[in-house]
C-alpha positions in Angstrom: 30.0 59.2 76.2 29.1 62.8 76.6 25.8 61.6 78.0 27.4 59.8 80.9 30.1 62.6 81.3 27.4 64.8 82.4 25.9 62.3 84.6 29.2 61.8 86.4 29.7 65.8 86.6 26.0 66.5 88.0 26.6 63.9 90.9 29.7 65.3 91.5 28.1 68.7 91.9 25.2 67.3 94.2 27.6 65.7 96.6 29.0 68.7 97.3 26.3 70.3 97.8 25.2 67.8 99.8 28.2 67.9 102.3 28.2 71.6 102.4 24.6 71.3 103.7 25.5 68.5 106.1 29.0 70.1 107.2 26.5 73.8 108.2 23.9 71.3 109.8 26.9 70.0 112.1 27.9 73.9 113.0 24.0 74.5 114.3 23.9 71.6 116.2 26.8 71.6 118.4 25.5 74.3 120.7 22.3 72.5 121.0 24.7 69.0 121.5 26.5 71.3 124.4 23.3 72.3 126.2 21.6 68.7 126.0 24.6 67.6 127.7 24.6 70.4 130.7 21.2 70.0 131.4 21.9 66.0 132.2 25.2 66.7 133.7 23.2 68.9 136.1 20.4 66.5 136.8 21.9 63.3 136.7 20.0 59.8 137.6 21.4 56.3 138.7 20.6 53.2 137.1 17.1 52.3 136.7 16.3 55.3 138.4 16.7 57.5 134.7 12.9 58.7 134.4 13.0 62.4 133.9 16.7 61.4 131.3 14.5 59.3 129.2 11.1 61.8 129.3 13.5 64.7 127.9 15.1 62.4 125.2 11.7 60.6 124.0 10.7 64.3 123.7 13.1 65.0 121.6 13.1 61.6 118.9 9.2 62.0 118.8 9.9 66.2 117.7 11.9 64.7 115.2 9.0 62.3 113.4 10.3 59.1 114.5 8.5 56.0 116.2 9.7 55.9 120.0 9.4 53.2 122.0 9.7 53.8 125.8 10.2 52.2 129.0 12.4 49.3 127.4 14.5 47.7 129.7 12.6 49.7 133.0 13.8 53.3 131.7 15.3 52.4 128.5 14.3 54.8 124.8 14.5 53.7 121.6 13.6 55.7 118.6 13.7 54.4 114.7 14.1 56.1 111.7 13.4 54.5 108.0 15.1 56.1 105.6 13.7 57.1 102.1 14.8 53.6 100.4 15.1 50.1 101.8 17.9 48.7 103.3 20.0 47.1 106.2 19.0 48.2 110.0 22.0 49.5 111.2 22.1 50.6 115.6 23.7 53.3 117.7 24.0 53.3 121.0 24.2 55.3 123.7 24.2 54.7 127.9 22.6 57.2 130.4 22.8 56.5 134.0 25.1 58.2 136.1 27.0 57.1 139.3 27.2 57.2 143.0 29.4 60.3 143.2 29.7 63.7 144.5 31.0 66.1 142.3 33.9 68.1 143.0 34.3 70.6 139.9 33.4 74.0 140.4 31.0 74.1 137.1 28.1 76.3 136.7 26.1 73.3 136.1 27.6 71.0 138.4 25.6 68.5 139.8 24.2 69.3 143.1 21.6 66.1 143.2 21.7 64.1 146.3 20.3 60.6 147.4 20.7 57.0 149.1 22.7 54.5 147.6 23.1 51.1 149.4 22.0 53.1 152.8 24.6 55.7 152.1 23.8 59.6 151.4 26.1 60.5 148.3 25.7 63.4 145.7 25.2 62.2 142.0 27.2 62.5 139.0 27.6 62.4 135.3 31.5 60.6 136.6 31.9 58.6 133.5 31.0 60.8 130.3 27.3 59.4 129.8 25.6 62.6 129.8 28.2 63.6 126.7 27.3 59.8 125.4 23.3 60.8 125.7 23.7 64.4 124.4 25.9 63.3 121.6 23.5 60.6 120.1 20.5 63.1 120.2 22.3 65.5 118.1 23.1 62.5 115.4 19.1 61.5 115.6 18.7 65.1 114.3 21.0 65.3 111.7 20.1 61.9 110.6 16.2 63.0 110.5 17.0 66.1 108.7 18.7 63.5 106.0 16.7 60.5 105.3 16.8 61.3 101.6 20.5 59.9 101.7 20.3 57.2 104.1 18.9 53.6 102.0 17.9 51.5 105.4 16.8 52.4 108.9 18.6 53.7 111.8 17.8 52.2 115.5 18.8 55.1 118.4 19.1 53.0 121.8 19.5 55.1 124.9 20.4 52.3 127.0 19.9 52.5 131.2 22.0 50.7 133.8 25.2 50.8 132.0 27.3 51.0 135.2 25.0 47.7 136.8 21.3 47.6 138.4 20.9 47.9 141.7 21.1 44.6 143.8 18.3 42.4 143.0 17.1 44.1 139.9 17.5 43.2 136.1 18.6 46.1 133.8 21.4 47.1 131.1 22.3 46.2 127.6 21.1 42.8 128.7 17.3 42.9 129.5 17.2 45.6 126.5 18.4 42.7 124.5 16.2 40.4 126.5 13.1 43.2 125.5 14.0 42.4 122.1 15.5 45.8 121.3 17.8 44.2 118.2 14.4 43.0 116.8 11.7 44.5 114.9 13.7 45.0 113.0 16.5 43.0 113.4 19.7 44.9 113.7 22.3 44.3 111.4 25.4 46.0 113.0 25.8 48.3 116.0 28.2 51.1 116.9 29.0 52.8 120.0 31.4 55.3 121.4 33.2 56.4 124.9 34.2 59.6 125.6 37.7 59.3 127.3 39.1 62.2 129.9 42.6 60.9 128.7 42.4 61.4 125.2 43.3 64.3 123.6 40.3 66.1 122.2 40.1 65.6 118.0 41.4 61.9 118.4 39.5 58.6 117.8 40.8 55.3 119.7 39.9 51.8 118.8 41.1 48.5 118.6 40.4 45.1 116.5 39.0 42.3 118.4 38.9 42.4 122.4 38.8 46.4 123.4 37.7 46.2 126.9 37.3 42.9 129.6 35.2 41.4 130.6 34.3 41.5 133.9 33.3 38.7 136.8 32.5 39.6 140.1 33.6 36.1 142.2 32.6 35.1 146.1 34.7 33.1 148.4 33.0 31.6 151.3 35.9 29.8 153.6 35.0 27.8 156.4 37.7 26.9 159.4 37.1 26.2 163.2 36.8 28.9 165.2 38.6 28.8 168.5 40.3 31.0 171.3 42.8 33.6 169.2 45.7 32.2 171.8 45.0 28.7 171.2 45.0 28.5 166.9 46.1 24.7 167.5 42.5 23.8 168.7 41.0 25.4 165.5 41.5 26.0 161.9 42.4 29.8 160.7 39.4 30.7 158.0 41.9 34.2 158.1 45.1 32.3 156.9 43.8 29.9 154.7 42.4 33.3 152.8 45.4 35.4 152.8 47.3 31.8 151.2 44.2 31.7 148.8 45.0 35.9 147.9 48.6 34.5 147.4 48.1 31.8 145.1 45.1 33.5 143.2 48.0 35.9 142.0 50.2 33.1 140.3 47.6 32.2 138.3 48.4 35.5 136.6 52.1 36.0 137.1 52.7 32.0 136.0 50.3 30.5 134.1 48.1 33.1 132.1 49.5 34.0 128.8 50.2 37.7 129.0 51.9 38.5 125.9 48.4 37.5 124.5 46.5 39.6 126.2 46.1 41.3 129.7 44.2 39.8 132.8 43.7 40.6 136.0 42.7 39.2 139.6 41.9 41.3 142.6 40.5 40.9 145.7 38.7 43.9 146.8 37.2 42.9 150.3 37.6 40.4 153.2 35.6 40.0 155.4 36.2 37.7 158.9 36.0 38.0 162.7 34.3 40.3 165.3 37.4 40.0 167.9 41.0 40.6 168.2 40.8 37.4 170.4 39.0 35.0 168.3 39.6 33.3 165.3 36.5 33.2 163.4 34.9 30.3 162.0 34.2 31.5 158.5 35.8 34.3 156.5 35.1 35.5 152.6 37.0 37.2 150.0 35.2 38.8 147.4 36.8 40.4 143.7 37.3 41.1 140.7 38.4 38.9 137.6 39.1 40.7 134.0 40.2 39.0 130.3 39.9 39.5 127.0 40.3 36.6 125.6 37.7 33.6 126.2 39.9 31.1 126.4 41.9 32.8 129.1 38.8 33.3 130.9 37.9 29.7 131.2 41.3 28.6 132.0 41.5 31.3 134.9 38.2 30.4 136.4 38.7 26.5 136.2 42.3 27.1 138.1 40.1 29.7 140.2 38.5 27.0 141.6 41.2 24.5 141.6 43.4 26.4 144.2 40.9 27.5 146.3 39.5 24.3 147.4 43.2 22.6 147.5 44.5 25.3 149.4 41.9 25.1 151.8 41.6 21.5 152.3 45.5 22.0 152.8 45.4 23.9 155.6 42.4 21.4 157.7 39.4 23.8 156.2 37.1 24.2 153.3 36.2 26.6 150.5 33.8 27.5 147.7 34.0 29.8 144.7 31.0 31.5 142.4 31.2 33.5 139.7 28.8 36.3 138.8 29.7 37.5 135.4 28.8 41.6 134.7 30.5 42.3 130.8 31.5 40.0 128.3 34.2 40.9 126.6 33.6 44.1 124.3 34.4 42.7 120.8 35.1 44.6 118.1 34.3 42.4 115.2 37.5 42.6 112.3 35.8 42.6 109.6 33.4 45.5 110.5 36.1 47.4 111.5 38.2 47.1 108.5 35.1 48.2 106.9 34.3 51.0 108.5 37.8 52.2 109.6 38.0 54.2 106.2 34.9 56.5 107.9 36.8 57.1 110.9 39.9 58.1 109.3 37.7 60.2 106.5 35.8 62.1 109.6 38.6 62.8 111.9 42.2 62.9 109.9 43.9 59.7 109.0 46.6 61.0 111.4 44.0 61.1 114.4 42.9 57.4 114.7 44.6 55.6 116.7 45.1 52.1 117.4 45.1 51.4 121.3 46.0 48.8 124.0 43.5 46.9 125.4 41.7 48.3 128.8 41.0 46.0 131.2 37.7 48.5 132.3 34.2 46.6 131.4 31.5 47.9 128.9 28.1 45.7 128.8 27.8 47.3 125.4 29.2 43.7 125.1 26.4 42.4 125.5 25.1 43.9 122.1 28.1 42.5 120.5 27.7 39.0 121.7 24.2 39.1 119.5 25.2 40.8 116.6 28.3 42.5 114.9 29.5 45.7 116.5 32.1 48.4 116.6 33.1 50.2 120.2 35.8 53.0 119.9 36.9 56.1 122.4 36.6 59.4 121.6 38.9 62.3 123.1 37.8 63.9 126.0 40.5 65.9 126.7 41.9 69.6 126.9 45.2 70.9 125.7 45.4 72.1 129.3 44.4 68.8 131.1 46.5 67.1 128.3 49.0 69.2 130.0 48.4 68.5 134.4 47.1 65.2 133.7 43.4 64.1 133.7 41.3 63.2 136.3 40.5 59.2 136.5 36.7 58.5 135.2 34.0 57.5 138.2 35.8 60.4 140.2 34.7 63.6 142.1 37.3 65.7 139.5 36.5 64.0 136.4 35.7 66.6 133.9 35.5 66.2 129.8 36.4 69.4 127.2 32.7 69.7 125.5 34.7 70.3 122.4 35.1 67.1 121.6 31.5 66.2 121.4 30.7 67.3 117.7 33.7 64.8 116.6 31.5 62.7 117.7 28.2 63.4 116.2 30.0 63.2 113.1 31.7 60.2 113.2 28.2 58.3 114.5 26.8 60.4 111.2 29.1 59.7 108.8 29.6 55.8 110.0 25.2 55.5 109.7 25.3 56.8 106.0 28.7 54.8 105.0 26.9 51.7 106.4 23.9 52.0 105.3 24.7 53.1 101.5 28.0 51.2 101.0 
C-alpha cells in the first residue's frame, strides 16, 4: 500500500510539473502566434493562388522535425507528427486563403495587395479570420513538437487552401485534399477545427451538437418564354414574369412547407438576369441563388419541391424552365458523441462558464467535407474586443472586419489540449 501511495504521489508531482512547463510554453508562443498572423494578414493570397502562405508554413513544420508534405490539393501543407508511443491519428485543421476584398482598417499591417479577380481590380484581404486560423495552428505544431513525450499517437496539421471556393473551372478545398488522400497514410481517426468569430466576445468558445453550419447549393434557373414587342405581351410569353412568380413561390417553400422549428433554411435569389431593352420582352431570362439547411432531409425535400414549382409555374404561364444544383458545403456536422467526449477539454481550457452552446448559422464551412469522411468537431472561437463588444462588430468578408489578436492563444490551447486529451484518453 505504501508502495502504490508513492506511485500515486510522484505522478501527481510530474503532472504538475508538466503543466507548469506547458502553461510557460503557451506564454512564449503567443507573441510568435501574433506575428505569424500579421505577416499573412499583410500578404494575403486567394484561393489556389496561396504559394508564398504555404512556402512560409512548410518552413516552419519542417524547423520543427516533422515530415511535410506539400503541394496537396494545388497549394495545400500538411505536416505529421508521431508521438513517442503508438496510438490513434488524430487531425487539425486549418484554412488559408483570403478573399476578394479591400481592406478598410487603418492597421499598420493592413493589407495593401492588389489583383484581378473575375476581370475586376480589388485589393486582398485576410476578411474572414484565416490568417488568425493559419497563425494559430502553427503555434499548436510547436507546442505539440516540443511535447511528443506526452502525446501516445500522431498528430496530422492540414493547412487547407480554397476554403472560400476555387476559382471557376478549377478543383480545390477540403474536397480534392480529401480526394489527394490527405485522411490517409495514416488514416485519420477524428478531426477538429475552429473559426474565429468577430462577434464573439474574446475568452469564449461556441459550438453546437450535430448540424453547426449549412450547407450550401448554389442553383441555376434557365427560363425560356417568347420574346415579342414590349407593347404587345399577348403575342409572346413573359420569361420576366414567369421568374418573379417562380421568386414568389420559391419563398413558400420556406414560409409553408419546411419545418422550421427543426432547423433553419434558407432560399435566396441573388441575380436575374433578362433583356437588353425597355421595349422588348426577352426570350429567356435566369435566376440564379442560394439554398442553405442543416438537416439532410430538409435539403432533399426543398430541392425536389425546388424543382417541382419551377417547371409548374412555368408551364403555367405558356413557358418553360429548368433547375440545377451545384452543391459548395455539406452540412458541417459535429458528430455527438465526439463532442460529448471532448466537451470536458473545452470547458477544462476555457472556464466551464465560457462555452457556450449556439444557434445554428446558416454560413457554409467545406470543413464539412472532412466530416462527411470521418468524425469531426467544428466550434468558434471569440474574436472580439470589449470595445467592439461594445459598437458592434463588423460582418466577416467586409472591408472593416477586424479580430482582437488576444483571443488567438485560447485557441492554441484548446487545439493543444483537445490533441493530448484525444490522443491519451
Amino acid at each position: 500500500m505504501k508502495y502504490i501511495l508513492l506511485v500515486f504521489v510522484f505522478f501527481g508531482t510530474f503532472t504538475t510539473h508538466s503543466q507548469n512547463n506547458l502553461d510557460q510554453q503557451f506564454i512564449d508562443i503567443e507573441e510568435k502566434v501574433i506575428k505569424w498572423r500579421r505577416h499573412f494578414h499583410q500578404n494575403p493570397e486567394l484561393s489556389n493562388k496561396e504559394f508564398k502562405t504555404a512556402e512560409k508554413i512548410a518552413a516552419h513544420l519542417k524547423s520543427l522535425g516533422m515530415e511535410v508534405q506539400t503541394g496537396i490539393a494545388i497549394t495545400g501543407v500538411v505536416g505529421i507528427l508521431k508521438g513517442n508511443n503508438p496510438g490513434k491519428v488524430i487531425a487539425l485543421r486549418a484554412d488559408i486563403d483570403a478573399l476578394p476584398v479591400t481592406e478598410r482598417n487603418d492597421l499598420p499591417f493592413k493589407s495593401v495587395v492588389k489583383t484581378t479577380f473575375l476581370n475586376t481590380e480589388t485589393g486582398v484581404m485576410h476578411a474572414c479570420g484565416h490568417d488568425t486560423h493559419t497563425a494559430i495552428l502553427m503555434g499548436v505544431a510547436e507546442i505539440l513538437s516540443k511535447n511528443k513525450d506526452k502525446i501516445n499517437g500522431t498528430v496530422k496539421f492540414i493547412f487547407q487552401p480554397a476554403e472560400e471556393g476555387p476559382p471557376p473551372g478549377e478543383e480545390g478545398g477540403a474536397k480534392l485534399m480529401i480526394k489527394e488522400g490527405v485522411l490517409e497514410n495514416p488514416k485519420v481517426d477524428a478531426i477538429f477545427g475552429l473559426h474565429i468569430n468577430a462577434g464573439t466576445p474574446v475568452g469564449t468558445l461556441k459550438y453546437k451538437k450535430g448540424g453547426i453550419m449549412a450547407s450550401v447549393e448554389r442553383f441555376v434557373i434557365d427560363v425560356k418564354g417568347k420574346q415579342t414587342h414590349g407593347s404587345q405581351p399577348w403575342s409572346g410569353v413573359d420569361p420576366i414574369l414567369i421568374s418573379a412568380k417562380i421568386i414568389d413561390g420559391l419563398q413558400t417553400i420556406i414560409s409553408r412547407e419546411a419545418k422550421l422549428t427543426n432547423e433553419a433554411a434558407v432560399i435566396t435569389v441573388g441575380k436575374i438576369t433578362a433583356g437588353t431593352r425597355f421595349n422588348i420582352i426577352p426570350e429567356t431570362a435566369q435566376l440564379i441563388g442560394t439554398v442553405r439547411t442543416l438537416d439532410p432531409e430538409m435539403r432533399s425535400m426543398i430541392e425536389r419541391r425546388m424543382k417541382e414549382m419551377t417547371e409548374t409555374i412555368a408551364k403555367a404561364y405558356g413557358g418553360e424552365a429548368t433547375i440545377s444544383f451545384r452543391n459548395q458545403t455539406s452540412i458541417t456536422y459535429n458528430d455527438p458523441e465526439l463532442l460529448d467526449k471532448m466537451l470536458p477539454t473545452l470547458k477544462k481550457v476555457a472556464g466551464e462558464e465560457n462555452v457556450i452552446t449556439m444557434k445554428a448559422t446558416t454560413g457554409g464551412e467545406d470543413f464539412s467535407y472532412f466530416q462527411e469522411v470521418v468524425p469531426g468537431i467544428y466550434f468558434f472561437l471569440g474574436g472580439m474586443s470589449p470595445d467592439q463588444e461594445s459598437k458592434g462588430a463588423f460582418p466577416h468578408h467586409t472591408p472593416d472586419f477586424i479580430i482582437d489578436e488576444s483571443g488567438m492563444l485560447l485557441g492554441v490551447k484548446t487545439l493543444t489540449q483537445i490533441t493530448f486529451d484525444f490522443l491519451n484518453n
